[in-house]
KOLTORPA-654583 format. One record per residue (C-alpha): residue in one letter; x, y, z. Coordinates in steps of 0.5 Angstrom, whole numbers, always signed. Example, Ala and Ser with C-alpha at 12.3 -4.5 7.8 and 13.67 -1.06 7.14 Angstrom:
REC  mikol      x      y      z
REC      A    +25     -9    +16
REC      S    +27     -2    +14
This chain:
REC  mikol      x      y      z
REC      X    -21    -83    -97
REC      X    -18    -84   -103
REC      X    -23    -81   -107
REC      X    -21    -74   -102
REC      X    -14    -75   -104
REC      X    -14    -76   -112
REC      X    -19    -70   -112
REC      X    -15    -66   -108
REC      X     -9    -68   -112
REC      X    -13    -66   -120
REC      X    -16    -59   -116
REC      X     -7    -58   -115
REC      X     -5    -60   -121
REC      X    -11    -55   -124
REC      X     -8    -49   -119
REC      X     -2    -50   -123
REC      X     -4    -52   -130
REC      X     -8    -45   -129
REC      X     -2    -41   -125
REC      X     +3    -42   -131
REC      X     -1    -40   -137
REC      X     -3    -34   -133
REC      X     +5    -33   -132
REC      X     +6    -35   -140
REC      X     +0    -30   -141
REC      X     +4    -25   -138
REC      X    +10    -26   -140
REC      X     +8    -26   -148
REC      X     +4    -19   -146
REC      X    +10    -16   -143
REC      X    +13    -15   -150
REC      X     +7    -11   -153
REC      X     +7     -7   -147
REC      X    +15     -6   -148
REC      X    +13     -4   -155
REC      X     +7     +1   -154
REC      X    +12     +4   -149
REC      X    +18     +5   -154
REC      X    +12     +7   -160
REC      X    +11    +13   -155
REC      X    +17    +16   -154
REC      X    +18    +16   -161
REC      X    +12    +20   -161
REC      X    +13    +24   -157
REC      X    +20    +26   -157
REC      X    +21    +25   -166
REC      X    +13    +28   -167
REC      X    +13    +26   -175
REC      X     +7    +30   -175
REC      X    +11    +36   -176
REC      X    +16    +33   -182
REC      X    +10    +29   -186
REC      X     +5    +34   -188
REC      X     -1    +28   -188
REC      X     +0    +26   -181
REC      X     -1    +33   -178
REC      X     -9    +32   -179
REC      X     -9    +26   -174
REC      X     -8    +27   -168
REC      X     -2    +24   -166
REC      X     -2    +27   -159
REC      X     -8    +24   -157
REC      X     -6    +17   -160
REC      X     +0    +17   -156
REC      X     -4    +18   -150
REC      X     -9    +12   -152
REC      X     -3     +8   -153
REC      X     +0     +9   -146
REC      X     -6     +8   -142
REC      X     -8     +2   -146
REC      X     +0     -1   -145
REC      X     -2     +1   -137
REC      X     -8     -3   -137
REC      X     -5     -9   -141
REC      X     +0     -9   -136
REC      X     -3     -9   -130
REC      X     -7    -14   -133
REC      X     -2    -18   -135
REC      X     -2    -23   -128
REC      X     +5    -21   -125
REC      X     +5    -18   -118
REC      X     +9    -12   -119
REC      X    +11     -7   -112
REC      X     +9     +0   -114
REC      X    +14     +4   -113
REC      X    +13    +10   -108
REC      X    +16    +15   -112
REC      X    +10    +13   -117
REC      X     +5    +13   -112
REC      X     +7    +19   -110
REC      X     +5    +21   -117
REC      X     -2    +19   -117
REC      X     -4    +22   -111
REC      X     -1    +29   -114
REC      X     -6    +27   -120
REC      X    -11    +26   -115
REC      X    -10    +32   -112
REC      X    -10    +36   -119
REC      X    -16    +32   -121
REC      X    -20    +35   -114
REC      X    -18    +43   -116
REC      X    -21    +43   -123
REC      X    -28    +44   -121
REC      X    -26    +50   -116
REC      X    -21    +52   -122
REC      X    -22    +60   -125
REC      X    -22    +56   -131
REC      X    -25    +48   -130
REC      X    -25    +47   -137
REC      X    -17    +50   -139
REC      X    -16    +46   -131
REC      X    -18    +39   -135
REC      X    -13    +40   -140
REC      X     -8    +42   -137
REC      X     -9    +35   -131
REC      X    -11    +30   -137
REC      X     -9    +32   -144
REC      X     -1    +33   -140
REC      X     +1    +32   -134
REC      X     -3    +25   -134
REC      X     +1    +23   -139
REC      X     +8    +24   -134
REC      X     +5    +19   -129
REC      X     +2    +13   -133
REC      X     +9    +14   -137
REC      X    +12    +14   -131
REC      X     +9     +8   -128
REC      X    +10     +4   -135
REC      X    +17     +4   -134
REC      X    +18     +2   -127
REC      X    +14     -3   -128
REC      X    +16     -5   -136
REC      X    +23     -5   -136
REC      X    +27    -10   -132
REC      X    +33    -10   -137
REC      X    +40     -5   -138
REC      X    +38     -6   -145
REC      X    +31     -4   -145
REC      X    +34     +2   -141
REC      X    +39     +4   -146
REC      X    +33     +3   -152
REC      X    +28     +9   -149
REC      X    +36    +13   -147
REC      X    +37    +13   -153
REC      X    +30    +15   -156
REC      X    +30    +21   -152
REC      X    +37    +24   -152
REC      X    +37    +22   -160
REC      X    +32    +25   -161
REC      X    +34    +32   -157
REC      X    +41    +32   -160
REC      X    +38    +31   -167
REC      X    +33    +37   -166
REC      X    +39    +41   -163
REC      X    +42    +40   -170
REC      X    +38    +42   -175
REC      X    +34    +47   -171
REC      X    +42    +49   -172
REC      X    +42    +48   -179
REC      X    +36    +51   -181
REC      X    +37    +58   -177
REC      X    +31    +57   -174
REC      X    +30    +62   -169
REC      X    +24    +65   -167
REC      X    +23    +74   -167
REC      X    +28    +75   -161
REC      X    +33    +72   -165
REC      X    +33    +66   -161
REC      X    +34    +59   -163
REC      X    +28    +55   -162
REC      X    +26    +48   -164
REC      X    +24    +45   -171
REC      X    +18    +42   -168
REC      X    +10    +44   -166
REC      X    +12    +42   -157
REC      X    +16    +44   -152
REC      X    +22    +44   -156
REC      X    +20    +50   -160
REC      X    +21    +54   -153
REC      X    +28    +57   -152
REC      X    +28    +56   -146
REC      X    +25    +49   -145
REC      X    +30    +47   -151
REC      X    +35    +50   -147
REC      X    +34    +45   -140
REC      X    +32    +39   -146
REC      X    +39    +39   -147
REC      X    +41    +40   -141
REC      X    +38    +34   -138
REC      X    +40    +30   -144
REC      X    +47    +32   -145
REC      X    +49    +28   -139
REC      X    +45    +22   -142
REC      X    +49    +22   -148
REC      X    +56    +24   -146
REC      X    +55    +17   -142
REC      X    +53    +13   -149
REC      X    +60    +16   -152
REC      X    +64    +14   -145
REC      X    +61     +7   -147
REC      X    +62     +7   -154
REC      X    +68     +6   -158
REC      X    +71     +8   -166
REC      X    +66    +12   -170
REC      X    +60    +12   -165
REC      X    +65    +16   -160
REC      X    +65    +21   -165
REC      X    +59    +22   -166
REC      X    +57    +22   -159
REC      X    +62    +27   -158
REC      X    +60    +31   -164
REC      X    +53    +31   -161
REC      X    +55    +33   -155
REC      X    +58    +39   -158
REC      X    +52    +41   -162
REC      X    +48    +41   -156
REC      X    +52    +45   -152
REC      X    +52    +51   -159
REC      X    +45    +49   -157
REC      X    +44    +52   -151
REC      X    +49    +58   -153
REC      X    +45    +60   -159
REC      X    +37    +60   -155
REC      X    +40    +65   -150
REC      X    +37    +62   -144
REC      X    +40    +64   -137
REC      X    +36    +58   -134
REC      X    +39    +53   -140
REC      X    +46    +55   -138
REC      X    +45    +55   -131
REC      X    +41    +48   -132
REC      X    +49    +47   -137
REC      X    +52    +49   -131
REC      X    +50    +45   -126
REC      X    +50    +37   -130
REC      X    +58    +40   -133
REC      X    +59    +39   -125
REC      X    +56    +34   -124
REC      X    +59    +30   -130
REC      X    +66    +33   -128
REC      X    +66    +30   -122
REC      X    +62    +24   -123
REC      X    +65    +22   -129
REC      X    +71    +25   -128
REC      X    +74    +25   -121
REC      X    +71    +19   -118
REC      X    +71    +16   -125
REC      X    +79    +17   -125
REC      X    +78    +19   -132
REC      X    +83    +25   -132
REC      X    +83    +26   -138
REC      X    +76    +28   -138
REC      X    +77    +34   -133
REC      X    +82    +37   -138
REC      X    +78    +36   -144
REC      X    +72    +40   -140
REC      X    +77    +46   -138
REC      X    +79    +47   -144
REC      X    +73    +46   -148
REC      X    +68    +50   -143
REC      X    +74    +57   -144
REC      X    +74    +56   -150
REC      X    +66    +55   -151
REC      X    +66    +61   -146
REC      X    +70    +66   -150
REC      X    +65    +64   -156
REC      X    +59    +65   -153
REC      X    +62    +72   -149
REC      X    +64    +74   -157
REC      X    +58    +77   -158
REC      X    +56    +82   -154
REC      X    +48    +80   -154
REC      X    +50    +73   -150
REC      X    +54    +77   -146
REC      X    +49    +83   -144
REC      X    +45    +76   -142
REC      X    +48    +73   -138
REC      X    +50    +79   -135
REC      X    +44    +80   -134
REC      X    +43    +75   -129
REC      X    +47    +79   -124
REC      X    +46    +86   -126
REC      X    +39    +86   -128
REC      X    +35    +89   -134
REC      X    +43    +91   -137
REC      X    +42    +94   -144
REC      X    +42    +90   -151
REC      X    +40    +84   -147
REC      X    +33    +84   -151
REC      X    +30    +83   -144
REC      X    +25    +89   -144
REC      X    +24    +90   -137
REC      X    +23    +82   -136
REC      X    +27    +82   -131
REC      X    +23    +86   -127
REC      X    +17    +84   -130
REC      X    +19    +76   -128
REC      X    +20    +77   -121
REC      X    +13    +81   -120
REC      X    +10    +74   -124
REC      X    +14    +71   -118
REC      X    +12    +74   -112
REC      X     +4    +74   -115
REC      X     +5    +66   -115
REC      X     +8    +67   -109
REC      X     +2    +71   -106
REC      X     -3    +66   -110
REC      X     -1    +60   -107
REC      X     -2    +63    -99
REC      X     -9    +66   -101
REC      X    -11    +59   -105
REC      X     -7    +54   -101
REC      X    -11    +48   -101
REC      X    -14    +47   -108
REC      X    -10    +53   -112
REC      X    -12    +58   -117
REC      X    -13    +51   -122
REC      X     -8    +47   -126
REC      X     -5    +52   -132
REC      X    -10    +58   -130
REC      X     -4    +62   -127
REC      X     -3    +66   -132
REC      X    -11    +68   -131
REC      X     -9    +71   -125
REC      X     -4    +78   -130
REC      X     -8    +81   -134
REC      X     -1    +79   -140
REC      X     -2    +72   -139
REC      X     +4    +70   -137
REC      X     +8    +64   -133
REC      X    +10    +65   -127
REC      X    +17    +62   -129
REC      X    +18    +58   -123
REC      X    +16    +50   -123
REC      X    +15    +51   -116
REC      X    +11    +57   -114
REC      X     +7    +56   -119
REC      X     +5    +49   -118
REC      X     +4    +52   -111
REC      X     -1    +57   -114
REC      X     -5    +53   -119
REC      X     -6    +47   -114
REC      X     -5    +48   -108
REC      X     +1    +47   -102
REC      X     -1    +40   -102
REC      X     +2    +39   -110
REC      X     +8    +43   -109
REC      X    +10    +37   -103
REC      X     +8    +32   -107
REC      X    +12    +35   -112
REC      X    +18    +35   -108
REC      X    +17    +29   -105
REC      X    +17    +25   -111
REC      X    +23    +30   -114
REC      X    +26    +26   -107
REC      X    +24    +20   -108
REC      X    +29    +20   -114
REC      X    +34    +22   -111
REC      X    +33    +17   -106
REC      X    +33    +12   -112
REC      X    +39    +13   -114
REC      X    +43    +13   -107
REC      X    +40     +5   -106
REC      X    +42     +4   -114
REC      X    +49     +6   -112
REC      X    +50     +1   -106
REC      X    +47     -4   -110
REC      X    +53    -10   -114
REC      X    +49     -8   -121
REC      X    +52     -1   -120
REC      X    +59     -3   -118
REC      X    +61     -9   -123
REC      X    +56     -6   -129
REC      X    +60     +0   -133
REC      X    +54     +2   -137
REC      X    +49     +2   -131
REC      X    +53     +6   -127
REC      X    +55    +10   -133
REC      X    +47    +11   -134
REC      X    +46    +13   -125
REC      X    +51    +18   -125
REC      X    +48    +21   -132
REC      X    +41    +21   -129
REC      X    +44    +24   -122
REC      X    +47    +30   -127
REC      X    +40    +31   -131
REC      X    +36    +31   -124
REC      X    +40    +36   -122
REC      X    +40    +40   -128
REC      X    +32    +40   -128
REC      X    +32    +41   -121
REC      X    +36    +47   -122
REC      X    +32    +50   -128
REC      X    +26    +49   -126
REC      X    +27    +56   -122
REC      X    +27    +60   -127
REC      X    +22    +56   -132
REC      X    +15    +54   -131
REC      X    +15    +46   -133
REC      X    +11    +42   -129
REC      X     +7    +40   -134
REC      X    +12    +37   -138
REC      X    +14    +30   -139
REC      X    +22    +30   -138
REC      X    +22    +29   -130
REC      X    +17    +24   -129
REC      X    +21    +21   -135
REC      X    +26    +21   -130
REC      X    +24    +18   -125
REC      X    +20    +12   -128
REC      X    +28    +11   -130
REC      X    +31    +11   -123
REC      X    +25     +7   -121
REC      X    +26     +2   -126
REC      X    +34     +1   -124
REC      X    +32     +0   -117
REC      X    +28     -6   -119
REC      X    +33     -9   -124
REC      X    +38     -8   -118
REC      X    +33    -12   -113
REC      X    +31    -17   -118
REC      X    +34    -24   -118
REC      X    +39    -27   -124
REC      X    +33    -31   -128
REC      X    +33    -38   -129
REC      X    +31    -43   -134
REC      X    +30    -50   -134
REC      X    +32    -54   -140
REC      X    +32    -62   -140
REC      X    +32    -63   -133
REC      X    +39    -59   -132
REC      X    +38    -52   -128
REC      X    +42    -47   -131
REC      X    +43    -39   -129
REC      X    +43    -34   -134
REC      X    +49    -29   -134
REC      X    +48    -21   -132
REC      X    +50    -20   -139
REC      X    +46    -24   -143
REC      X    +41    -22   -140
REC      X    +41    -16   -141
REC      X    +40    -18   -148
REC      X    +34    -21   -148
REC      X    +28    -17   -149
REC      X    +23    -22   -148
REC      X    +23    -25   -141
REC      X    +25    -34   -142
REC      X    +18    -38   -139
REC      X    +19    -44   -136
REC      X    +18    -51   -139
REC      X    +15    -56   -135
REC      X    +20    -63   -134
């Protein structure tokens, strides 16, 4: 009998000697995973391959791709029980579903780089975040990389006069970014991001965002892009009344009215952006530069439309759209598109993970972290605004492939999760002692627990 128990007790001890050094193994691989995840943003966003003329012989592309993937695996390897969030799941059976239309593609091969060399990367950067980041500060970090990162290419893609045949300012970068019209909803997205960093920072960081913010608003003017300006539009309202009206910061609202009259004055100055802009009530208006696009966009529309009803279970292939017109032309809508390349299931998909952010948002407002934390409402309400703009752009440009939505919502999943997540708790010399919200948002590196 007491050989049984002395045999039990060591098998007890040795379950818990081996469940706290796979926690310690999990905790010391936490932080090479949050470190391959910011390494990837600033792959992606920064892309120094275009500044530094060496770097554009390796594949970067492909490296951030691997360093993803690889952050993924040791994250999941790492011990810790993590809940996959519902939005996140909802991604990978989009993926599957992509995944199974690319043998009855129009084009299998084109239909494989598009699922894996772009939109796979959106999921697994998306499940990273929700699993990886449990801190305000570890947010704010990949925030800041991805509205730096835009506000600094809006400037000097500015500066430079980089604009492309059209006479359209495009960005200074080989990515999305060198699009007008992908440029356009980058700004419009992030341009709530970084009006919440200068409504939290103070002195000369104030300027400086402030200055950002305008930069980004000349941006948008000057690529001459209606689904931009209405993406603009759209998170300027929402910040208004965010920030603005339920913030109670009056003097916001002002400033909005006055420097949006004054903005429109500008931009309307010029006949070319005011025939643009007519151009969206009016149709084909002369000196637009649209040369019949109007027209020829709404036929592309309704051809997506025609294809996602003649091929709605696996769709026409992922990218393979512009095979269906003989000019080789995006549909430029996210939504008929996605339809018509892989099927009405993946346009459901879509939405529904689109949704699920929503729905993240309101559980993250009812949440204590939401009411008694300044910055993270800051961020919530700048998150609501850029979904909002995206999903109001993405009507009149074809992004589904690109990373930015699922960006944000691995974001919103994330702020889900450090608002259910306990305060942490560490023991030192036999006393218990609980960490404040505030110190531990600065912590990078989650404490380990030390044996008495």
């Amino acid at each position: 009998m007491t050989l049984q128990t002395t045999s039990t007790g060591v098998r007890g001890r040795s379950a818990g000697w081996a469940a706290r050094a796979k926690k310690v193994v999990s905790l010391e691989r936490r932080p090479f995973v949050f470190g391959a995840l910011v390494t990837f943003f600033g792959l992606y966003y920064y892309r120094p391959e275009d500044f530094i003329r060496v770097l554009a012989y390796i594949p970067m592309a492909r490296i951030a791709g691997v360093i993803a993937f690889v952050a993924l695996l040791a994250g999941m390897m790492g011990g810790a029980k993590i809940k996959t969030p519902r939005a996140v799941k909802i991604l990978w059976l989009l993926l599957v579903q992509m995944t199974i239309c690319i043998p009855f593609a129009m084009w299998p091969g084109g239909a494989f780089h598009t699922v894996f060399d772009k939109f796979s990367k959106g999921v697994v950067v998306a499940m990273l975040i929700s699993m990886v980041v449990v801190t305000v500060g570890e947010l704010r970090k990949l925030l800041w990389i991805q509205v730096s990162a835009v506000a600094l290419v809006t400037f000097f893609s500015i500066a430079l006069r980089h604009y492309n045949q059209g006479g359209r300012l495009s960005g200074i970068q080989e990515s999305i970014l060198s699009n007008p019209n992908d440029l356009a909803i980058n700004i419009a997205i992030s341009f709530p991001l970084g009006l919440a960093f200068m409504l939290h920072s103070r002195g000369f960081k104030k300027v400086v965002w402030g200055s950002s913010l305008a930069v980004m608003c000349v941006g948008v003017v000057l690529t001459a892009s209606r689904s931009g300006l209405l993406a603009l539009i759209v998170t300027i309202m929402v910040c208004v009344w965010e920030y603005g009206v339920k913030g109670k910061r009056r003097h916001l609202i002002v400033v909005t009215i006055v420097v949006s009259l004054l903005g429109l004055g500008v931009a309307l100055s010029s006949s070319y952006y005011r025939a643009r802009v007519e151009s969206i009530f009016l149709g084909n208006v002369e000196g637009s530069g649209d040369k019949g696009s109007l027209a020829a966009r709404k036929e592309l529309l309704k051809k997506s439309v025609v294809t996602a009803l003649t091929h709605p279970v696996f769709g026409v292939g992922p990218g393979c759209f512009p095979l269906v017109d003989e000019g080789w032309k995006v549909a430029h809508n996210a939504y008929s598109e996605l339809a018509a390349e892989a099927g009405l299931l993946a346009l459901v998909l879509f939405l529904m993970a689109i949704g699920e952010a929503f729905k993240n948002i309101a559980r993250i407002r009812k949440s204590d972290q939401y009411r008694d934390d300044p910055e993270f409402r800051l961020f919530t309400q700048a998150l609501w605004a850029g979904l909002a703009a995206y999903v109001a752009g993405s009507f009149f440009a074809s992004t589904e492939y690109n990373l930015y939505p699922y960006y944000v919502i691995g974001y919103t999943c994330a702020m889900v999760r450090i608002t259910s997540q306990p305060i942490p708790v560490y023991e030192q010399s036999n006393k218990r002692q609980i960490l404040s919200k505030a110190k531990y948002d600065g912590i990078l590196k989650p404490q380990t627990l030390r044996s008495r």
